[in-house]
TORVO-50461 format. One record per residue (C-alpha): residue number from 0; residue in one letter; z, x, y. Coordinates in steps of 0.05 Angstrom, whole numbers, plus 5000, padded with zeros to 4 digits. Example, Ala and Ser with C-alpha at 12.3 -4.5 7.8 and 13.67 -1.06 7.14 Angstrom:
# TORVO-50461
SITE_gudren_rose_Z_X_Y
SITE_0_a_5156_5246_4910 $
SITE_1_s_5143_5273_4979 $
END
This chain:
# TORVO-50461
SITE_gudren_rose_Z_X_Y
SITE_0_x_5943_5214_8815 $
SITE_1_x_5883_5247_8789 $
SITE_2_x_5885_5294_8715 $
SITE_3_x_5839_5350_8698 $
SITE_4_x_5803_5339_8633 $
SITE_5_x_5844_5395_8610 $
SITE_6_x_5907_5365_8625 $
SITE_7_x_5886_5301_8595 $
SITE_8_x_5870_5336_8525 $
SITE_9_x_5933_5371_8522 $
SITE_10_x_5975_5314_8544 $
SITE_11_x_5933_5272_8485 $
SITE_12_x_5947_5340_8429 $
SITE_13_x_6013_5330_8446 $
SITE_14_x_6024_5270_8442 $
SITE_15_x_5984_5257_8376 $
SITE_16_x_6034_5315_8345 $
SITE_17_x_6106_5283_8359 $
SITE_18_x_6077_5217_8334 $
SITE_19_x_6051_5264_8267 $
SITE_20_x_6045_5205_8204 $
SITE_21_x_6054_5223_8136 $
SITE_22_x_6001_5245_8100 $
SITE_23_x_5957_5200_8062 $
SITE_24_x_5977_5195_7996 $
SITE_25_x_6047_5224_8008 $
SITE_26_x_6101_5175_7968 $
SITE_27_x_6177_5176_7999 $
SITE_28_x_6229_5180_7944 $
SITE_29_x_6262_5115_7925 $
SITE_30_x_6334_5105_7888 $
SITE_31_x_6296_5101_7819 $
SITE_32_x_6259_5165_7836 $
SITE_33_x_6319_5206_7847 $
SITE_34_x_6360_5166_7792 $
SITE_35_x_6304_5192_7747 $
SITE_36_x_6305_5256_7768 $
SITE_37_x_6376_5265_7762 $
SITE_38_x_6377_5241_7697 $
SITE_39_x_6322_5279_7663 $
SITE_40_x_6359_5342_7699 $
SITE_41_x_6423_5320_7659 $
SITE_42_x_6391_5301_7594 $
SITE_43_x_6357_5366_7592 $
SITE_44_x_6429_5405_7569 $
SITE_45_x_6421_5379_7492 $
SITE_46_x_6497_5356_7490 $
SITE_47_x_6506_5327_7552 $
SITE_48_x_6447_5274_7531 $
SITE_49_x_6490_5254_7478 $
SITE_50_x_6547_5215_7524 $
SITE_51_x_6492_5173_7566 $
SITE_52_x_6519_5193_7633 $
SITE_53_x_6509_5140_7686 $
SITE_54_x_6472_5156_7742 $
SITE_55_x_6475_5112_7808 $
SITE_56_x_6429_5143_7871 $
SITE_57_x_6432_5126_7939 $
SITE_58_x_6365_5166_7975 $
SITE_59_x_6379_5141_8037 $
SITE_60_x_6448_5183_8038 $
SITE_61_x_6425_5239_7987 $
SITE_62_x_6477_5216_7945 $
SITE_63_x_6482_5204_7870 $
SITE_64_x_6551_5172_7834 $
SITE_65_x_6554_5202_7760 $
SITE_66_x_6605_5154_7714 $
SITE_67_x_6619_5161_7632 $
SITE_68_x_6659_5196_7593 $
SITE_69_x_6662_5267_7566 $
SITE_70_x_6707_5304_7519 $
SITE_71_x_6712_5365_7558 $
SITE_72_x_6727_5387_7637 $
SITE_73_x_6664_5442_7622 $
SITE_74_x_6625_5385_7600 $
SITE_75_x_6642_5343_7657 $
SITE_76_x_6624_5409_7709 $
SITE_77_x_6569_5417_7672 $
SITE_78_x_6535_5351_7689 $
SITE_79_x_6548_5350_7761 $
SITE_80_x_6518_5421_7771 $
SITE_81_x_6461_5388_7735 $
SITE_82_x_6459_5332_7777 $
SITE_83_x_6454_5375_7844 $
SITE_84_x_6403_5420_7821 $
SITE_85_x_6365_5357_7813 $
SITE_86_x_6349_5358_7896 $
SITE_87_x_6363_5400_7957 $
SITE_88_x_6429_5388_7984 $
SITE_89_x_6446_5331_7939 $
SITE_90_x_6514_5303_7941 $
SITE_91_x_6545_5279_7874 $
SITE_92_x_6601_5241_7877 $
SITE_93_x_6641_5245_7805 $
SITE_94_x_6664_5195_7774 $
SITE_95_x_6673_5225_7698 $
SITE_96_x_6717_5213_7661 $
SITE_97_x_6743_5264_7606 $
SITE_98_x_6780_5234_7543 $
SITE_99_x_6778_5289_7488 $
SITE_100_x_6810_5244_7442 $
SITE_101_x_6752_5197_7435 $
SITE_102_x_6709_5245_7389 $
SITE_103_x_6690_5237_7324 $
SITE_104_x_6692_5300_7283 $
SITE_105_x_6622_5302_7275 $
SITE_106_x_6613_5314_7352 $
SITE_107_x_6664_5356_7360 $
SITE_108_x_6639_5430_7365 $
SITE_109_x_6657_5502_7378 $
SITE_110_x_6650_5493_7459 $
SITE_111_x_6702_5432_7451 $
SITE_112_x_6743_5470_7410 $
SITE_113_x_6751_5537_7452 $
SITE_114_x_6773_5488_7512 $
SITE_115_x_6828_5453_7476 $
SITE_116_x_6857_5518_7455 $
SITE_117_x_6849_5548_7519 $
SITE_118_x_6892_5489_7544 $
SITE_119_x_6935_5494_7484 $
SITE_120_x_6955_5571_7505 $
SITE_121_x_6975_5544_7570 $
SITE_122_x_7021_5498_7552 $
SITE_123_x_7050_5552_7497 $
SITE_124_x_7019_5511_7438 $
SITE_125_x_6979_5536_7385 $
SITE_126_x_6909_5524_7346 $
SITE_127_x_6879_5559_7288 $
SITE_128_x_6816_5588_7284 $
SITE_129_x_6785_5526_7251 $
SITE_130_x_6742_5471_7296 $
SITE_131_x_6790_5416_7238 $
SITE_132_x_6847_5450_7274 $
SITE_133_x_6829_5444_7352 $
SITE_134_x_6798_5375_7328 $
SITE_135_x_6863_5351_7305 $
SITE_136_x_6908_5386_7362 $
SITE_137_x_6857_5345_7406 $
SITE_138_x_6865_5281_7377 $
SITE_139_x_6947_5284_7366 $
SITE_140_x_6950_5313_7441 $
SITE_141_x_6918_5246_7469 $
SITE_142_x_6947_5201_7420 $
SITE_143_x_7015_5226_7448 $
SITE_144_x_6990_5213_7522 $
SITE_145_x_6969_5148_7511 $
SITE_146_x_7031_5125_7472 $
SITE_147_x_7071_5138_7549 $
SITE_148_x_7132_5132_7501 $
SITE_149_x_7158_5203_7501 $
SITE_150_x_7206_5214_7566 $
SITE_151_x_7241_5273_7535 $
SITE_152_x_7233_5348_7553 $
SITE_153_x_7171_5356_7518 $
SITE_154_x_7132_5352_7454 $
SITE_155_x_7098_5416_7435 $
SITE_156_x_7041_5421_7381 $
SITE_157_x_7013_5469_7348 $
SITE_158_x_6962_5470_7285 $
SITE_159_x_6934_5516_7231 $
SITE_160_x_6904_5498_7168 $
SITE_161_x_6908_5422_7182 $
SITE_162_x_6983_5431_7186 $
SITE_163_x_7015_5401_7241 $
SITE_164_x_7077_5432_7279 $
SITE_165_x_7120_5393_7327 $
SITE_166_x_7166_5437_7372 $
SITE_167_x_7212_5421_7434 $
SITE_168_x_7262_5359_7454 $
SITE_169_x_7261_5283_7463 $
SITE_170_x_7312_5235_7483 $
SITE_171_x_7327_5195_7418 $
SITE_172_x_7307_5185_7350 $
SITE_173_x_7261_5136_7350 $
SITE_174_x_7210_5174_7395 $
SITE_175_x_7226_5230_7345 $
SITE_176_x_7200_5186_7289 $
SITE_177_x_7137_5162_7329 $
SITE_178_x_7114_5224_7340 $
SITE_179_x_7124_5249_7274 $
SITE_180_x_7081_5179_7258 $
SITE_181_x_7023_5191_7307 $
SITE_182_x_7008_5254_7282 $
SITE_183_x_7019_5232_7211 $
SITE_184_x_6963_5175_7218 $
SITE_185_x_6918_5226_7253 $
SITE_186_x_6855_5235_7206 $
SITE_187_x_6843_5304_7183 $
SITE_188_x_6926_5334_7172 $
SITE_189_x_6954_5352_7108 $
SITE_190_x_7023_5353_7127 $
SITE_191_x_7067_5351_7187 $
SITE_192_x_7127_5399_7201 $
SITE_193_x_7176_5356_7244 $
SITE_194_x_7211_5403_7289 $
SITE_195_x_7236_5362_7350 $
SITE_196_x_7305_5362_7367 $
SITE_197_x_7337_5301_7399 $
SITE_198_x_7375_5315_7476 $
SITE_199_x_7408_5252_7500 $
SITE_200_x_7402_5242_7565 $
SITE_201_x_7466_5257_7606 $
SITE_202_x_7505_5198_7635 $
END
């Protein structure tokens, strides 16, 4: 079969375009390259550079795994909108974890604050207007999560001036007197109004 010398140069134009190489001095993206991006995109937000977020990338999936911890679920949102503006169509896969109760007062600030009391209103607790106060509620509130010890109805607690309140029901005495202890030992209060009542349980 004989080709025209036109045919032949548009069978080679075509050809030459779907095998189109990079061009020279074009780099492709490696894991470090996007873990670095990521990461400068994150430690550009002044406070979340503070918790030294892990950053794990994948390029070959467009994927990045964030892990640490944070105080705060706005904190935590916060960093994986950062991480996703770091590349079109990133996925981050979250692996945060938020623990309020592992600041020190001297990190704590105004942002931390308004979230605790947010959460506070919700659960029909309350916080004074004092970062000591939210700081505190913080603290007690994840002390008396991690204790697992308190099976009753519920422990409510509420603060102002560094005075703590505890409202509502558990099942015996002792877990009366351990939370009245945990937020006694809590840095920061003044004085603690015990207000639980003891409800045994029905037989």
């Amino acid at each position: 079969m004989r080709f025209s010398i036109a045919t032949i140069s548009v069978l080679a134009l075509t050809l030459g375009t779907c095998t189109k190489q990079p061009e020279p001095g074009t780099k492709t993206m490696t894991n470090d390259d996007l873990d670095r991006s990521v990461t400068a995109k994150i430690n550009s937000d002044a406070v979340l550079a503070t918790y030294n977020l892990d950053v794990d990338a994948d390029v070959s999936k467009n994927v990045v795994t964030l892990s640490g911890t944070v105080p705060t679920e706005t904190l935590r949102m916060r960093a994986v909108d950062a991480a996703k503006s770091a590349k079109d169509g990133l996925v981050v896969t979250d692996k945060i974890d938020v623990k309020p109760g592992d600041v020190a007062r001297k990190e704590y600030n105004e942002e931390m604050a308004r979230d605790q009391r947010a959460r506070a209103s919700e659960a029909g607790e309350s916080i004074g207007d004092s970062i000591d106060d939210a700081w505190i509620h913080t603290k007690i509130r994840s002390k008396l999560m991690m204790k697992g010890e308190f099976p009753g109805e519920g422990i409510h607690v509420d603060v102002k001036d560094n005075v703590v309140t505890l409202r509502g029901t558990v099942d015996t005495r002792e877990e009366k007197m351990k939370a009245e202890q945990v937020a006694k030992d809590t840095e920061g209060v003044k004085s603690v109004k015990d207000q639980l009542v003891v409800k045994a349980k029905k037989s």
